[in-house]
Steps between C-alpha positions, in 0.01 A plus 500: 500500500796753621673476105133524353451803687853652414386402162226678490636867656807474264207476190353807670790705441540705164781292286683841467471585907643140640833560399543876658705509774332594814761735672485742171102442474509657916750775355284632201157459732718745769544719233133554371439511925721813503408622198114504651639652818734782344167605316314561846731726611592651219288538148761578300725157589303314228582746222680417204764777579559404867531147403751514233664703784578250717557270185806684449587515875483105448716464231759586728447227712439296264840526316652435834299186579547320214832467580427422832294219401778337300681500814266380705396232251811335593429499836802769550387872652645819382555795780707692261246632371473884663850595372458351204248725416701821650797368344355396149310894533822701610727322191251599299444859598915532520564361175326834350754715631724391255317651196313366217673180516426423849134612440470253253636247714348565843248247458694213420773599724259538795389087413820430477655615852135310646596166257856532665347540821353182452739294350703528798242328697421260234842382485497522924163280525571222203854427501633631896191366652420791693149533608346784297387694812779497600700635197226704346476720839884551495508614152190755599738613737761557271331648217336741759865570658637588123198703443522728789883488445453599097208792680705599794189408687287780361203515230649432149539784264509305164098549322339233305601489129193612262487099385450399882239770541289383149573160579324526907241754381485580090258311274575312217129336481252801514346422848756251597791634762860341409559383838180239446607412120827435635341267783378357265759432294694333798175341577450323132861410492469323888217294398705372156732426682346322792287286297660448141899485597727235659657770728092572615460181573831433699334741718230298641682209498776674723263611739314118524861341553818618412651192582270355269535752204894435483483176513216501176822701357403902601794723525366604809798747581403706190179486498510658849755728395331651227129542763688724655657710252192549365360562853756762513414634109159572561573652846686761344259516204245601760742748633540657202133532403480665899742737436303636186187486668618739744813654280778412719605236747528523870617325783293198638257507208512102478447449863121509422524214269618220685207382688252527206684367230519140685207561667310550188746195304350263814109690526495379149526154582868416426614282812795652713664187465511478131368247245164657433341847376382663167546886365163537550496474838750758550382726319169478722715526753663855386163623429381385844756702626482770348087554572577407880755818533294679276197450736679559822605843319138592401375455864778694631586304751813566688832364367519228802157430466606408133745306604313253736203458252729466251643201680258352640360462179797308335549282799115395507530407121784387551360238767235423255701286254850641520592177712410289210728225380575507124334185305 
C-alpha cells in the first residue's frame, strides 16, 4: 500500500515540477514573499524602475558568487574574498594613472591582480594541502596589508577609467544596465561550463569524493587550482564593476561581500560541503539577497536592527535544508 501511495503523489506532481530542486523552489517563493512585503511599505518597490535598480545592485553580487560557488562546489571555502574585491578595484583605478594605455588596460589588469590573488591559494589548497580557510584568510590579510601599504592607509586618489564607469552603469541594450548584461554573461558562461564541460563536471565529482574523482583519473590538483583563480577573477571583476558604480575605489569596499556571496552560493541550494548545486539556485540566492537588504532599507530600520534580521534570516533558511547531504 505505502509504494502505491508514493505512486500515486509522485503522478500528482507536474512532470516539469518533480525534478526542481526544493532549496531553490523555497528561495524564489522568499523572493515573491518580499517582493509582496516591499510593496506594503512602499508602492513604488514593485516598479519597473526600482526593480531593475536593485537588478543592477545584484549583478554585483552575483559576479562575486559565481565564483564563490565554484569554490564551494568543491567543498573548499574562499575568505579572500573582501580584498579581492578592494584589491581587484584599486589595480584597476591605479592602472589609469598611467595614461591612455593604462585606461585601456585597467580592466583586465584589475582581474588579473584578483586571478593572481587566487592562484596563490589554489596552488596553497591543491598541491600544499593547506586548508582553504586557512590560506584564503592569510592572503586577505595580505592583500589588505599591500593595499593600505600601496594607499598609505588613506582613501585612494586614482578615479575609475570611463570603460569601468560604462561598463558598472552605461547601456549597451536600451533598458538593460551593463553591470546585469555582464552578469549575465558570467552567468551563461557558468552554466556551459557546469553542465556541458569535463572541467564542470570534475566539480561535482570533487565535492562527492575527491578520493574518488582521482582515482576515476581527475587531476584533482588543477582542477582545484583553476576554482580558485577563477574565484579570484571574478572577485576582482566585481571590484571593478564597484569601482565604476561609484567612480573610484575605497578602502573596505569588499568587506560587505563576504557573507552574502556564500550565503547566497549555499541559500541557493548548493551544499557547503560540495558535490551538489545548480546556477539557478544562486542566482535566487543573489536576488534573495539583494530584496532582503533592500527591504530592511525601505523600512528604515536601524543599521543593527539590519543586521540581526538579516541574520536571522540566513540562519533559519539555512536550518531549513542547508544541512542536507548531497545525493
Amino acid at each position: 500500500m505505502s509504494e502505491d501511495a508514493s505512486s500515486m503523489r509522485q503522478l500528482r506532481i507536474p512532470t516539469r515540477l518533480r525534478g526542481v530542486d526544493p532549496a531553490v523552489a523555497t528561495a524564489f517563493g522568499c523572493i515573491i514573499l518580499l517582493l509582496l512585503a516591499g510593496s506594503i511599505y512602499s508602492p513604488n518597490f514593485l516598479s519597473p524602475d526600482y526593480l531593475l535598480q536593485q537588478l543592477k545592485v545584484a549583478s554585483f553580487l552575483g559576479v562575486i558568487a559565481t565564483g564563490m560557488m565554484a569554490v564551494i562546489l568543491l567543498g573548499q571555502i574562499d575568505l579572500s574574498v573582501p580584498w579581492v574585491v578592494t584589491s581587484g578595484a584599486m589595480m584597476a583605478c591605479a592602472a589609469t594613472a598611467y595614461g591612455t594605455t593604462g585606461s585601456v588596460l585597467a580592466i583586465p589588469f584589475g582581474i588579473f591582480c584578483g586571478a593572481a590573488i587566487g592562484l596563490v591559494n589554489g596552488l596553497a589548497v591543491a598541491y600544499l594541502r593547506i586548508p582553504s580557510m586557512i590560506i584564503t584568510l592569510a592572503t586577505n590579510a595580505v592583500a589588505q596589508g599591500l593595499m593600505v601599504v600601496y594607499t598609505g592607509g588613506f582613501s585612494p586618489q586614482d578615479s575609475a577609467s570611463p570603460a569601468m564607469r560604462f561598463l558598472a552603469t552605461g547601456y549597451t541594450i536600451p533598458g538593460l544596465p551593463n553591470g546585469v548584461l555582464v552578469w549575465l554573461c558570467v552567468g551563461l558562461a557558468a552554466v556551459f561550463m557546469l553542465t556541458r564541460t569535463t572541467f564542470g563536471r570534475s566539480l561535482y565529482a570533487i565535492g562527492n569524493r575527491e578520493r574518488a574523482a582521482y582515482m576515476s583519473g581527475i587531476d584533482t590538483r588543477r582542477i582545484t587550482l583553476l576554482a580558485f583563480v577563477i574565484s579570484g577573477g571574478l572577485s576582482a571583476l566585481g571590484g571593478v564593476l564597484l569601482a565604476g558604480y561609484a567612480s573610484k575605489a575605497s578602502q573596505s569596499m569588499g568587506d560587505a561581500y563576504l557573507l552574502p556571496s556564500i550565503a547566497a552560493v549555499v541559500l541557493g541550494g548548493t551544499h557547503v560541503l560540495g558535490g551538489k548545486g545548480s546556477y539557478l539556485g544562486t542566482v535566487a540566492g543573489v536576488i534573495l539577497i539583494t530584496l532582503l537588504q533592500s527591504i530592511l532599507s525601505v523600512m528604515q530600520i536601524e543599521e543593527a536592527g539590519r543586521q540581526l534580521i538579516y541574520g536571522a534570516v540566513i540562519i533559519c533558511m539555512l536550518l531549513l535544508y542547508g544541512r542536507q547531504k548531497p545525493a
